[in-house]
PLY file of the C-alpha trace (Angstrom):
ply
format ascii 1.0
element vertex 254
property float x
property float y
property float z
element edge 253
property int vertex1
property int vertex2
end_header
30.18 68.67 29.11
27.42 66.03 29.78
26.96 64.87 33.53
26.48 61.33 33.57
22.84 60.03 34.88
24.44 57.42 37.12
26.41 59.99 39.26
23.58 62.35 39.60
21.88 58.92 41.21
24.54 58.57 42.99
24.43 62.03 44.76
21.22 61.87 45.50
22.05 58.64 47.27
24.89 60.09 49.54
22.66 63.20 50.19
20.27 60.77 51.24
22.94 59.08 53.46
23.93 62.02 55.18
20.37 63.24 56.17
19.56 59.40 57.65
22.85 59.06 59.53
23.78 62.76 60.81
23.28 61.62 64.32
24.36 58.21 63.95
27.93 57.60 65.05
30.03 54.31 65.24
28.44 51.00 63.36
25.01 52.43 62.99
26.95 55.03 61.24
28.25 52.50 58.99
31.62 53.62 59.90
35.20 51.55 60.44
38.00 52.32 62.42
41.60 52.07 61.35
45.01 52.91 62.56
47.75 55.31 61.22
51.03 55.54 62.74
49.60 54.31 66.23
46.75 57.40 66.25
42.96 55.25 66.01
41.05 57.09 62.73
37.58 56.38 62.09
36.59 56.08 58.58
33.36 57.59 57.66
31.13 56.28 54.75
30.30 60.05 53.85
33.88 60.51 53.33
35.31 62.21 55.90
38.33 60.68 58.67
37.57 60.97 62.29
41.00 61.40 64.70
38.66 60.60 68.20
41.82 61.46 70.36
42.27 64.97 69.28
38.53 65.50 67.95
39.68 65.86 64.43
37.63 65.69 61.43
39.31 65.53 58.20
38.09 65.94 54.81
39.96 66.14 51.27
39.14 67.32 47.68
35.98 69.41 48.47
36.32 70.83 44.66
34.03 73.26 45.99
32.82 76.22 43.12
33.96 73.03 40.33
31.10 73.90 38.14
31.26 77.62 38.19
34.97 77.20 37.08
33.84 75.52 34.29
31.50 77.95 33.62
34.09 80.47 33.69
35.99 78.32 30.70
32.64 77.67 28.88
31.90 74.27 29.81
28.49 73.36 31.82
28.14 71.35 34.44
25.64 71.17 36.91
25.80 74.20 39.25
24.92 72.46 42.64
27.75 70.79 43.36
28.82 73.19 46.15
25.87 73.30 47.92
25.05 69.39 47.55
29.18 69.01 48.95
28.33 71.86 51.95
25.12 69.71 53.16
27.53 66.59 52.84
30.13 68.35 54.68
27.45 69.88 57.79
25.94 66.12 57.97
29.34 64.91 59.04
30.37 68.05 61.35
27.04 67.36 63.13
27.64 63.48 63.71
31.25 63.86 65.24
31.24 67.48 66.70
34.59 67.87 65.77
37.25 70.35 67.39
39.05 71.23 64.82
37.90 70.69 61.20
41.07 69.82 58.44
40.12 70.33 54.72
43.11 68.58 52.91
43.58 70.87 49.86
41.81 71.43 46.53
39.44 73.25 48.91
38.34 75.02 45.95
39.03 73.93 42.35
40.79 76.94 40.60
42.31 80.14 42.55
38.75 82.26 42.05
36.45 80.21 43.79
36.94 80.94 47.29
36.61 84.96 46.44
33.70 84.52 44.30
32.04 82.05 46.03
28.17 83.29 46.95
27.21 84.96 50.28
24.50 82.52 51.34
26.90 79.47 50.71
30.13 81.72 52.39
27.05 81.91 55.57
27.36 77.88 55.42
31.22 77.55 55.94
30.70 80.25 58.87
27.99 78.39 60.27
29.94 75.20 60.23
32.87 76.53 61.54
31.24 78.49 64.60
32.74 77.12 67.70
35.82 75.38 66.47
39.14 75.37 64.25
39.31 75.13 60.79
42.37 74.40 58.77
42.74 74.90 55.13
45.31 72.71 53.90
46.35 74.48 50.47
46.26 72.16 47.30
47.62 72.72 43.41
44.30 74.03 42.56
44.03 76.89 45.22
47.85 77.24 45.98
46.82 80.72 47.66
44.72 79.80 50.23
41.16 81.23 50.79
39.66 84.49 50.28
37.31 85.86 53.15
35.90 82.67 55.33
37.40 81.49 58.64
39.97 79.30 59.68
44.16 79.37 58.56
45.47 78.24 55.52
48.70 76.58 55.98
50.95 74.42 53.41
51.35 71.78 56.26
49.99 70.82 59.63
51.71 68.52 62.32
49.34 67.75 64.51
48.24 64.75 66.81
51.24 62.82 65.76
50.25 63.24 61.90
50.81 65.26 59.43
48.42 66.45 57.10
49.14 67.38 53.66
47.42 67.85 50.00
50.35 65.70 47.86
51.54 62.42 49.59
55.30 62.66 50.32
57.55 59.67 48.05
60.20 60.14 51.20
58.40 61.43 54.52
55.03 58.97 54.69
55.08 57.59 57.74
52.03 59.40 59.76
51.29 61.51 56.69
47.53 62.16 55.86
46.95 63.63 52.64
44.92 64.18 49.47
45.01 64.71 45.94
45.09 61.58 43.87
41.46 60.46 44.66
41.65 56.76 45.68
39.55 54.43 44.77
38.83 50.71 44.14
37.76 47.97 42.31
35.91 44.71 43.55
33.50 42.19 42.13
29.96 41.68 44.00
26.96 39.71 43.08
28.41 39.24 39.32
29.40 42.79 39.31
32.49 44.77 39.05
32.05 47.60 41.03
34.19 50.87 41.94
34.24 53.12 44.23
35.96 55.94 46.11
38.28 54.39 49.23
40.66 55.37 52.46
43.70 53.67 51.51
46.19 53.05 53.97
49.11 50.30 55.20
48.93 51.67 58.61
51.81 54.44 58.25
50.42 56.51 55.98
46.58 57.42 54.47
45.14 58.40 51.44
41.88 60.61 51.73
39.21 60.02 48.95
37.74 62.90 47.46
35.09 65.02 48.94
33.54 67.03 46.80
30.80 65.68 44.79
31.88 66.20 41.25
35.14 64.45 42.02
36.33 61.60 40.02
39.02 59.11 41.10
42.03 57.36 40.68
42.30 53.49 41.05
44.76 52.16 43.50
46.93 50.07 40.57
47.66 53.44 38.46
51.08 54.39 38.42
50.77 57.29 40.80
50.13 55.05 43.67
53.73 53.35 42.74
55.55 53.54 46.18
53.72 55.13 48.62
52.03 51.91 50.15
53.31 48.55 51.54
51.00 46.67 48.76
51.15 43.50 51.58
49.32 45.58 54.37
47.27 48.15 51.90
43.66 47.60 52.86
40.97 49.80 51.37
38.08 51.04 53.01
35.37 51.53 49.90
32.74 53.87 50.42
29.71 51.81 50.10
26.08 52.74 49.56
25.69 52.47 53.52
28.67 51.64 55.00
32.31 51.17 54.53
33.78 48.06 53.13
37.06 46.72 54.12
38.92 45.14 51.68
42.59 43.81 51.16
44.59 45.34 48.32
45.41 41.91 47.36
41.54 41.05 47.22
41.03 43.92 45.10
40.40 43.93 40.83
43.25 45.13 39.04
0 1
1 2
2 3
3 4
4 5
5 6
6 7
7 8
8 9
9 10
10 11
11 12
12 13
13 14
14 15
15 16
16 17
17 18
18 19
19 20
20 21
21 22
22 23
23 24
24 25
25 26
26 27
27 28
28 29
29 30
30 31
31 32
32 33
33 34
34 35
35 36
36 37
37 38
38 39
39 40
40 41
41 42
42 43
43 44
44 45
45 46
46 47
47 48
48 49
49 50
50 51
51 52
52 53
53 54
54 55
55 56
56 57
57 58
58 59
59 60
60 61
61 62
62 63
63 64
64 65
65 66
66 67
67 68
68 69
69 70
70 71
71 72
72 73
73 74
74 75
75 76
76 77
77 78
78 79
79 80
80 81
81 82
82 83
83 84
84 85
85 86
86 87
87 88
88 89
89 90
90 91
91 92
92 93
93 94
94 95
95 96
96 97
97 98
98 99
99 100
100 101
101 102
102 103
103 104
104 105
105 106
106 107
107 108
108 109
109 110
110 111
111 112
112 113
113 114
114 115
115 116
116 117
117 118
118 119
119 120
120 121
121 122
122 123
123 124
124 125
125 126
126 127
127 128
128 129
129 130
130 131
131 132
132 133
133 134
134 135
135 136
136 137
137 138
138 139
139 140
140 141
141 142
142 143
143 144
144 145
145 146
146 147
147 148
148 149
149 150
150 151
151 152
152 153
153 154
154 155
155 156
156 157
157 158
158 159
159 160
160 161
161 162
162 163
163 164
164 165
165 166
166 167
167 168
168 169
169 170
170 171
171 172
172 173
173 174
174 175
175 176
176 177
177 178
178 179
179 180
180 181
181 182
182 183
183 184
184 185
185 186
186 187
187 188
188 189
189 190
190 191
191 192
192 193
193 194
194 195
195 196
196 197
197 198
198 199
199 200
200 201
201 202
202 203
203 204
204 205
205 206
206 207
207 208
208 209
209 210
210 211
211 212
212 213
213 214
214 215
215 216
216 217
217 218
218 219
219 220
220 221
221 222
222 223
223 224
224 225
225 226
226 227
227 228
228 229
229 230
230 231
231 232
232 233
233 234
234 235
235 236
236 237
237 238
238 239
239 240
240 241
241 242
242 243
243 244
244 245
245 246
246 247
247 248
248 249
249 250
250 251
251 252
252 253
């Protein structure tokens, strides 16, 4: 399976994000703060959701071990996306010096990753989570949980007013944070149609984008994002090449 040029520019770009902003915080980090269910969130531009009042740093969709899954099936991609996702990942820990770290689900992308993950990138995730909490949130790819690193796996967390989940809920939204269908956007700039990965929320509930660097996503106007928002207050917060973008759902290219 060929790995389009234009996303390998593109992670070289957020890598190069990360290691010029790790101890930037606020504006300077190109950051934007929200609110969900009355608890203030700070969206990051490397991905990751900031909770300030409980010092909770949430990330979704790491995909970690993606291309050695593929491997496993016969299928090539490059093999650095878990590494290039872990430096992402320890850019963003250092900038917010979170309490308690909350990986949304899809932590891994098939049920083998997490126990055959390498010891030198298992010595990253311990590093990371040295001094602190760390929640695994379990997702349809790794229903099981992880094999061998720290933290809890759990199917659900309530905590700080929220809960966090991998699937959004079609009945229980309200102060739900979760995962799994990869938002992103669509809007025109300079002549240009451009799309990229997004927070999307209505101020009850929030969708995470994806993580993990071999991630695709899903555009706010597919049919799996039928019902969970209040399209009149959906505003979403595009990752941009320095800084988040705020932008009105109506505002945004079907």
């Amino acid at each position: 399976m060929p790995f389009a040029p234009w996303k390998d520019r593109r992670l070289m770009h957020r890598l190069g994000l990360a290691a010029r902003t790790a101890t930037l915080t606020g504006q300077g980090a190109g950051s934007e703060e929200t609110i969900v269910h009355g608890v203030a969130a700070v969206c990051d531009p490397l991905g990751a959701l900031y909770l300030p009042e409980v010092g909770a740093l949430v990330v979704s969709d790491l995909h970690l071990e993606k291309g050695a899954a593929f491997a496993r099936r016969g299928m090539m991609l490059p093999p650095y996306d878990t590494v290039a996702t872990l430096n992402i990942l320890a850019a963003v820990i250092a900038r917010y010096d979170p309490r308690t770290v909350i990986s949304l689900g899809d932590n891994f992308h098939d049920r083998k990753g997490s126990a055959h993950l390498p010891d030198d990138l298992r010595g990253l995730i311990g590093a990371m989570a040295q001094g602190r909490d760390w929640i695994w949130i379990n997702g349809n790819h790794d229903p099981g949980g992880t094999t061998g690193l720290p933290g809890t796996s759990v199917d659900e967390l309530l905590y700080g007013g929220l809960v966090f989940r991998h699937e959004p809920s079609l009945t229980a939204g309200r102060g739900e944070i979760a995962g799994h269908l990869h938002p992103s956007a669509t809007v025109r700039r300079r002549e240009k149609y451009v799309r990229r990965p997004c927070f999307a929320t209505d101020g009850l509930r929030l969708l995470m984008p994806a993580f993990g660097v071999l991630a695709g996503g899903l555009d706010l106007n597919h049919k799996a994002m039928h019902g969970l928002f209040d399209r009149q207050a959906l505003v979403a917060h595009l990752l941009g090449r320095d800084r988040i973008y705020s932008v009105r759902y109506a505002n945004l290219l079907g």
